[in-house]
N, C-alpha and C positions, 0 to 999 in steps of 0.2 A: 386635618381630616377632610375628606370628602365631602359635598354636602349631604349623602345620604347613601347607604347600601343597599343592594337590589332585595328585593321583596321577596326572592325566594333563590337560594345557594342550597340545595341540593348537597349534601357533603358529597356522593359519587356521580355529579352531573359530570359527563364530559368533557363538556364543552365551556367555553368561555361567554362570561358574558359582562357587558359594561351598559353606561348610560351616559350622555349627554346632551348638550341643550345647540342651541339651531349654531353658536358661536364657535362651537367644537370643545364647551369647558366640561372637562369629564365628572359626571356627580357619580358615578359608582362602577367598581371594579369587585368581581366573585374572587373567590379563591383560588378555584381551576385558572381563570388567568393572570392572579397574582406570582401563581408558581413556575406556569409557566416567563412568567417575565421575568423571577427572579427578585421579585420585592420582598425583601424582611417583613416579618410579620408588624403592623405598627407604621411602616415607611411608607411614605404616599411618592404616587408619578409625577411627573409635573401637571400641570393643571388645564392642558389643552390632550384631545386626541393624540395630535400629530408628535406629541412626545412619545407616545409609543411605539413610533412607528420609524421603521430607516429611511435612510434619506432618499433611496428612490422612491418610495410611496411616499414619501411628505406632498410632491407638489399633485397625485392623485384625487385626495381628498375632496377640494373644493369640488371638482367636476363628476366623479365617480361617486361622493357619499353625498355631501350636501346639497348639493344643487339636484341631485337623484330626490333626495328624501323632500326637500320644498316642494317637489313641482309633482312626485306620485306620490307619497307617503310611506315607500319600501324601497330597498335595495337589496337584488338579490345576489348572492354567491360572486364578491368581487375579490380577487385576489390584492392582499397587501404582504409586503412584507414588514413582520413585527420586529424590535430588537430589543433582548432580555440587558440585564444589567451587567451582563460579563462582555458584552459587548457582539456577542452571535447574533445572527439574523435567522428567523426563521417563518415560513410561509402561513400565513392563516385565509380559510376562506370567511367571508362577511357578510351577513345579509342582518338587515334593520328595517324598523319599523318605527315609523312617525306617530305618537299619542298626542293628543292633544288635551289639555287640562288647565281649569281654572287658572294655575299661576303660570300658562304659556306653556311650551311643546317639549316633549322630551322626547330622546329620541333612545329606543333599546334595542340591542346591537347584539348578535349571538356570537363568537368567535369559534370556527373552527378549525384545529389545526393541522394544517396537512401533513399527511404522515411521514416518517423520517426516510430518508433516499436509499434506505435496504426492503423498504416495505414497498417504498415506492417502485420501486425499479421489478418485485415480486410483481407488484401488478400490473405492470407494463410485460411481463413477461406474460401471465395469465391475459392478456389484448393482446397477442403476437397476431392472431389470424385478422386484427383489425390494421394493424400497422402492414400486412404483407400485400393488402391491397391498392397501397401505394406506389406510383409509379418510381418511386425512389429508394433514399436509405434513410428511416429513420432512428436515430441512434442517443445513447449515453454515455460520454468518452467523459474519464476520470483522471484527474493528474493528484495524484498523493503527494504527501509532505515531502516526499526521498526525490520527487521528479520522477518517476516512473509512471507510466500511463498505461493504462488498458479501456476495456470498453465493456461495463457492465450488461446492457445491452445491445443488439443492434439487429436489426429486421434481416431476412436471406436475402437482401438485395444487395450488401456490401458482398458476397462474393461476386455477381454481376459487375458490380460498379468496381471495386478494389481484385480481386481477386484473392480474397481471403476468407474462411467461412467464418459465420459470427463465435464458434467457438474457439477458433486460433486466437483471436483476438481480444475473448474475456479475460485473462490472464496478465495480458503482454500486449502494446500498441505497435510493438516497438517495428515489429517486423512491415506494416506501413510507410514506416520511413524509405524504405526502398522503394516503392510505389508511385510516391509524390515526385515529378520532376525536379533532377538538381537544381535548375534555375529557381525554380518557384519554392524549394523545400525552405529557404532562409527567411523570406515572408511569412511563411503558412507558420512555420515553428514561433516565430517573434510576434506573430499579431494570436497564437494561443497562450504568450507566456502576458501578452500586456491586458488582453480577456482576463485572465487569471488575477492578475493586479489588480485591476478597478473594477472588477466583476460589471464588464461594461458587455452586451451583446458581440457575439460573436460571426463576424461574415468577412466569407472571404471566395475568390473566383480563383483556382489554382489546378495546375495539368498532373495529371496523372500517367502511369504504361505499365499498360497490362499487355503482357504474351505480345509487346512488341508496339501495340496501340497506342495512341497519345489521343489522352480524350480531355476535356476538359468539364469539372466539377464546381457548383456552384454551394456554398454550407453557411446555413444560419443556426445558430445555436443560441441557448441565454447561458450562462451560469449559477451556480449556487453554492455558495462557501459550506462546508460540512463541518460540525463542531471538532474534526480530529484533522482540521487543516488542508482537509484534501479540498478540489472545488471538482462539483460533477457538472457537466454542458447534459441540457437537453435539445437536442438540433435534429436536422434533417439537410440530407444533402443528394444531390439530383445532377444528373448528367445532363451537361446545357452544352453539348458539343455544336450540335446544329445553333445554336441560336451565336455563339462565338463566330461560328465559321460568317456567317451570316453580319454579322456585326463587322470581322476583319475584310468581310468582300463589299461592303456596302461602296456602294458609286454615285450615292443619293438620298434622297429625301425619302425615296418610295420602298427603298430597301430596308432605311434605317423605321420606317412605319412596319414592315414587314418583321423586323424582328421583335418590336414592340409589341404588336400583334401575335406572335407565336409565345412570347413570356408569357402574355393574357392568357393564352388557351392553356398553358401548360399549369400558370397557378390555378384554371378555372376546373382543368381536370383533377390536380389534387384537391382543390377542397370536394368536389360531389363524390371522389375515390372514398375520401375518409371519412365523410358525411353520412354514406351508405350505410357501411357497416356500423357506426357508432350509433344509427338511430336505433338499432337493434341493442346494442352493450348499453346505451343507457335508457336506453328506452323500456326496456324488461329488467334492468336494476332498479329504475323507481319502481315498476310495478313492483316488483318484489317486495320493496321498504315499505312503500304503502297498505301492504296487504298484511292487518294484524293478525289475520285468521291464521297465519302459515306457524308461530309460537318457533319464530328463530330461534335457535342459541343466541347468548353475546358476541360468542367466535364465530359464529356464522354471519350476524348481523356484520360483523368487522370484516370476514371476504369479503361478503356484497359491498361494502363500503370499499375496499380497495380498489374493487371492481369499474365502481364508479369515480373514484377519483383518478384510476387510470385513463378513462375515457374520457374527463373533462382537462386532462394534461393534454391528451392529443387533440381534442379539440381547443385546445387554448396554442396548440401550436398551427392549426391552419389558419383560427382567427390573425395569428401573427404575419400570417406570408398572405394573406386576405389584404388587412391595413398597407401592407405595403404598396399593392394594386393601388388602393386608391390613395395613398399619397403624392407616389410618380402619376398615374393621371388626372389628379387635380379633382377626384369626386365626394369628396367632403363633405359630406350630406351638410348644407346648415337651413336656417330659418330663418329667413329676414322678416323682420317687422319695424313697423316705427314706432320708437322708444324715448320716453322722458327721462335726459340723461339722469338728472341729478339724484331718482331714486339707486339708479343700479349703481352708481357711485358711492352711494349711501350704504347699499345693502355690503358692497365691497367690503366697505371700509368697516363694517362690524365681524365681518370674518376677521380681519389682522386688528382689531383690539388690543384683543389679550397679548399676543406678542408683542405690539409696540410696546404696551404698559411694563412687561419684562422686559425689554430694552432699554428702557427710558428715552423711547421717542414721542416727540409732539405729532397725531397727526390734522392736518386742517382741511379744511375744501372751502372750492371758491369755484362753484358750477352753478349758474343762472337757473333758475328752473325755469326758464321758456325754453332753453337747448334741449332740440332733439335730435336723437338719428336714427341712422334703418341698419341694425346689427342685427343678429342671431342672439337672443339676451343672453342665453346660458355660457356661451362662449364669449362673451364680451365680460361677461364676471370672471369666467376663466380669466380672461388677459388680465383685469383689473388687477386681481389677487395675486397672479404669479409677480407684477412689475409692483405690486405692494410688497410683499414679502421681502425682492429684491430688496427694496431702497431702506427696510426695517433692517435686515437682516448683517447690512453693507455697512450701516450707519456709523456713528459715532455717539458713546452715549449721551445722554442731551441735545442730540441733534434732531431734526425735527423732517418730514416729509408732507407734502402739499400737492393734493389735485385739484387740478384748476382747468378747466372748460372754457372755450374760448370759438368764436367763429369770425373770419372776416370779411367784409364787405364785397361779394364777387367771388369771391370764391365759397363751392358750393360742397363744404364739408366741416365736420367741426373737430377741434383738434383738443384733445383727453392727455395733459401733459402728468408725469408724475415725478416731482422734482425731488431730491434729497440733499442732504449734506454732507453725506459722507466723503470717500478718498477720494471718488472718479477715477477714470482711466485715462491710460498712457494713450501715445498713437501708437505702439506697438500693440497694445493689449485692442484698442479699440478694432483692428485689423483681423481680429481673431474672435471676437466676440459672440457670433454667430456660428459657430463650429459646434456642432453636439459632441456634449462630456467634456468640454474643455472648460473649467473651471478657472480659467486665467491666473493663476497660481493661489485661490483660496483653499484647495484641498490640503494645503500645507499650512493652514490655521485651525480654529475651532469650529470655524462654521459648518454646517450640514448641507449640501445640495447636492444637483446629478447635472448641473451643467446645459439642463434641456429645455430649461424654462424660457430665456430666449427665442431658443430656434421657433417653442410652441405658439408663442405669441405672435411673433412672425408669421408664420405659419397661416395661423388663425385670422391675423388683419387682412392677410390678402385674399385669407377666404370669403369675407366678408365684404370686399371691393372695397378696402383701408389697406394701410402701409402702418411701416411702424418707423418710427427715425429714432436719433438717439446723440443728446450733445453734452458733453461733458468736459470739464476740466480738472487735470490732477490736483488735488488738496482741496478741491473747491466744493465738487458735488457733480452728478449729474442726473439730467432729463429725459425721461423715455416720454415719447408723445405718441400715441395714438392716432389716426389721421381717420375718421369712419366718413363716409357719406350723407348727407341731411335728405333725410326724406322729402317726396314733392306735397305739395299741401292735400292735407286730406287720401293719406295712399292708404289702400286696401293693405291689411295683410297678404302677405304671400306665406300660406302652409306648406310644407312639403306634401308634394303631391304621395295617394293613398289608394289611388285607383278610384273607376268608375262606379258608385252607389255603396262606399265605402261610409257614408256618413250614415245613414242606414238599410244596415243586412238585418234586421233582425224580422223573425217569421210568426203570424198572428200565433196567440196559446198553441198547445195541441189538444186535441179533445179525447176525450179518457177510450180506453178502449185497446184496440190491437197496438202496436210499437209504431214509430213512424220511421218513414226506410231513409236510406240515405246509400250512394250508389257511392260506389272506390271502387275508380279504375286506379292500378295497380299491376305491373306486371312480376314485382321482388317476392314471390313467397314471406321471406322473414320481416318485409315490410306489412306485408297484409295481416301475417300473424301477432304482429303488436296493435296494427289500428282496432282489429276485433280485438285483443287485449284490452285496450283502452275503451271498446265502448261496453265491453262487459262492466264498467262503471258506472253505464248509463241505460239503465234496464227498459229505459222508455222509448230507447233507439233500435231500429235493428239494421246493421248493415250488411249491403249485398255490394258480393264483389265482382268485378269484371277484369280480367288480363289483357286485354287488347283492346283498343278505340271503339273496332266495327261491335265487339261482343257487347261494351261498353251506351255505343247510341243504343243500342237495339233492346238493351234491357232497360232504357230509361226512356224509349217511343213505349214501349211494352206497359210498361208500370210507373208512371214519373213521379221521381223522389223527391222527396223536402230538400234534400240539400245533396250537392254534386261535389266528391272532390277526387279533383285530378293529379296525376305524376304526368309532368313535364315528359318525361324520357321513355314514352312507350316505344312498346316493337314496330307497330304499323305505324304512329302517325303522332306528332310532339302536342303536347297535353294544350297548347297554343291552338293549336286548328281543330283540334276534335271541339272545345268550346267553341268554335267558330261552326261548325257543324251541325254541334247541339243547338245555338239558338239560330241557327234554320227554321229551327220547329218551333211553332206558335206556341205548344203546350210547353215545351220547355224554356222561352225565353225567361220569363220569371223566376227561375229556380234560380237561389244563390251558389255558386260556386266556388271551391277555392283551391287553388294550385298548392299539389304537395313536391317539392322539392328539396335535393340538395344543392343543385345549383344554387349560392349564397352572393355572388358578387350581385350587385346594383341594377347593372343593367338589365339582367334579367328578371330580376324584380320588377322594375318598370314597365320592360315585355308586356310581363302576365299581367301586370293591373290596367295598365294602361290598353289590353285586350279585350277586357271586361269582365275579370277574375276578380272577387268580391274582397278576398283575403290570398296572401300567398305564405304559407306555414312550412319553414326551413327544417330539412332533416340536418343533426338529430331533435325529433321532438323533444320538449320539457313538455313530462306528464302534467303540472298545475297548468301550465301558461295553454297547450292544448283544450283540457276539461273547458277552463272559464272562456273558450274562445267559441267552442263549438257550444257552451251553453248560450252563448250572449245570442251566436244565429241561429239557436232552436227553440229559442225563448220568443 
């Protein structure tokens, strides 16, 4: 039995919920998510989280739930994938919240499950005019059990791009096949049949002819197994003729920066394309939910819910081609500080407990606590716990794993080895080791993984100015070592930077009486009609609006507001030089301001703060995270 069941099950709640402690060992499971996982009445899960969950969400956990829930006390809306006991996968969204209590933290977990891919795909139809303002094709191409394919949805741009309209193609893929060039059609068809296999991401660069034309199309998709064996792709795909042409004419250094540079512009347009329109589709669906007074139906409560889970699928699709940007240029936001190795060692090694003890592995440490170094902590437990996992996972049973710390004399870095017992690798296998999804022929045993947890750690040491090495011999065991940097004596943290007077925006009481104003330049109608939405929540505010820069200073020399927030992307002049404008003026310099945008990449971010933008708040708004933002600087 579990240690305890949650304090209130709702016989029609519909949603899931569980409990667990900072280790991941689960004390309670409701019965909405019993049913959905398929547990007999009586039958308990295994005894950590990550049992429930498949194997591409196993290795999320540490960095997405736990190390979220230590370091804020919640986690909001993270997508996992759960798997029932018949062996299906299916999507939940998550958000948790950290209690704290006499016999230590527990942590309670809501599970929400995202709706099934006939509901889904309804509400992605009901967002078509959000997906049409994309410069590309966004789409849902289906392969059923028979091998037959069609495309439940797809935006008006695949007649632009394919020449086919989206309804020849609901039905029937098939007539596409003519479309894809013969060269390229043998690739493009074997890298969606091996997608389909390991339900691994889907991307591929392949020529197209239309009415004569040969263009060339760039498509990333994910997958999702359906319980009737078909798998549907949610993808997007985009015509990158120029940027090809560009790549095959390059002569140099400056052309190949040139076409690097036009990728940027082109992912920086889709995301503020999609950004636009979604701050309105979710931005007025939470209004909606929030508002008790309106006495929804349940069937009405459940469009608007469609509504919104339509809108954060397509926002979870620009986040995806977002990440990609800043993997290829190396902007990995981290944090370096200097760090007492032997705690984060420690905290590591009580995440993988529970699993060695179900193993029957020993594990030991042998870390000096005078060893320090200057990592990013939360990603440095990341690493710890995937190359723990590994060497548990890998093992033998009775076999034992050991981290050991170590520094040498002149050389200015300390090395985090983590050794096991287990099989080791081949030099064929060692040569491949670092390839994402390549499981080195474990997916043909029992074990559970996605193959990625290498590359991330990797990944991650170099982000951190560490290396990762790796020695091993077959039958023997092997060593993953860490290599991090030793901080200089006595070093300041380095925060990420947050912008100028961001430590504090907050503005003296306000005093009882009229509302206090707050000025939104703005030039989107259906932008301006949610932000007055949203302060219709805050009765003590009143906002005035301006559509352009010049109308914008002149109503704020006029009347100067508590608080200033700007859109980057006006008609006359970029929401960057109007604040530069505005504090021209003596009376305005003090006023906090904050950049509204959908511009979402980094560097624009930095732009604006580093300006002297107080805050920069990414369209589409989150109604909570907004409210407590705009209270914290009118407080």
């Amino acid at each position: 039995m579990l240690p305890f069941e949650p304090p209130i099950d709702w016989p029609g709640l519909p949603c899931g919920l569980l409990s667990f402690d900072d280790a991941g060992r689960l004390l309670s499971i409701n019965a909405r998510l019993r049913g959905w996982l398929q547990l007999p009445e009586g039958a308990e899960p295994g005894p950590l989280l990550n049992d429930l969950l498949a194997p591409a969400s196993q290795p999320l956990c540490p960095e997405a739930v736990f190390a979220v829930l230590r370091r804020s006390g919640h986690v909001d809306d993270v997508l996992l994938a759960f798997r029932a006991q018949d062996g299906h996968e299916w999507p939940g969204q998550v958000s948790a919240a950290r209690h704290e209590g006499a016999d230590g933290a527990i942590n309670v977990a809501v599970v929400v499950r995202v709706a099934d891919w006939r509901q889904t795909g309804q509400a992605v139809v009901g967002a078509q005019p959000t997906a049409e303002q994309l410069p590309g094709l966004v789409y849902q191409y289906m392969m059923r059990p028979d091998g037959t394919t069609c495309f439940p949805y797809a935006s008006e741009a695949m007649h632009e791009l394919l020449g086919v309209t989206p309804e020849e193609a609901r039905h029937s893929a098939e007539v596409l096949a003519s479309r894809v060039h013969p060269d390229d059609w043998p690739a493009v068809i074997e890298s969606i049949h091996e997608s389909a296999r390991t339900l691994g991401p889907w991307d591929s660069e392949f020529r197209v002819v239309v009415n004569g034309d040969v263009r060339w199309l760039e498509g990333r998709s994910t997958p999702q197994a359906l319980p009737d064996g078909s798998v549907l792709w949610h993808g997007y795909l985009s015509d990158v003729t120029a940027r090809k042409a560009l790549e095959q004419s390059r002569q140099g250094a400056a052309v190949a920066e040139e076409a690097g540079r036009a990728k940027s512009e082109l992912l920086a347009r889709v995301s503020h394309e999609l950004r636009t329109p979604l701050n309105a589709v979710l931005g007025f669906s939470q209004l909606l939910s929030a508002d008790q007074g309106l006495g929804l139906r349940p069937n009405q409560q459940r469009q608007l819910d469609h509504i919104e889970s339509a809108g954060r699928s397509l926002l979870a699709l620009i986040n995806e081609v977002l990440d990609l940007t800043h993997i290829e240029s190396g902007r990995m936001e981290v944090r370096l500080e200097a760090l007492d190795l032997r705690p984060v060692v420690e905290e590591s090694l009580a995440m993988v407990e529970l699993l060695a003890e179900r193993s029957h592995v020993a594990l030991r440490i042998q870390v000096d606590p005078v060893l320090r170094v200057l990592a990013d902590r939360r990603k440095l437990v990341q690493c710890l716990v995937n190359l723990l996992t590994n060497a548990i996972k890998y093992n033998r049973e009775g076999g034992q794993v050991a981290v050991v710390g170590s520094s040498s004399r002149g050389v200015h870095e300390v090395r985090i080895d983590v050794r096991d017992t287990g099989s080791g690798f081949t030099a064929s296998q060692m040569a491949h080791l670092f390839e994402p999804f390549n499981r080195l022929g474990a997916e043909h045993g029992n074990t559970e993984g996605s193959g990625l947890g290498l590359v991330i750690v990797r990944g991650l040491a170099e982000r951190q100015g560490g290396r990762l090495t790796v020695d091993s011999e077959p039958g023997q065991g092997t060593c993953f070592s860490l290599h991090l940097p030793v901080p200089e004596d006595g070093p300041p943290d380095m925060p990420v930077r947050t912008g100028p007077g961001a430590t504090d925006v907050s503005l003296p009481p306000g005093q009882a009486g009229a509302p206090r104003r707050v000025l939104y330049v703005e030039d989107n109608t259906v932008n301006v009609m949610l932000m007055k939405a949203i302060f219709d929540l805050r009765p003590a505010l009143r906002l005035d609006t301006a559509d352009t820069g010049a109308e914008g200073l002149a109503q704020a020399l006029a009347d100067p507001p508590a608080l200033l927030l700007l859109d980057l992307g006006l008609p006359d002049v970029d929401g960057v030089t109007l604040l530069a404008r505005l504090r021209d003026h003596e009376v305005l310099q003090g006023i906090p301001a904050v950049a509204v945008s959908a511009d979402a990449l980094s560097p624009d971010i930095e732009r604006a703060l580093s300006a002297g933008f107080n805050a920069y708040w990414t369209k589409p708004l989150d109604l909570r995270r907004t409210l407590e933002a705009l209270d914290a600087l009118m407080a």
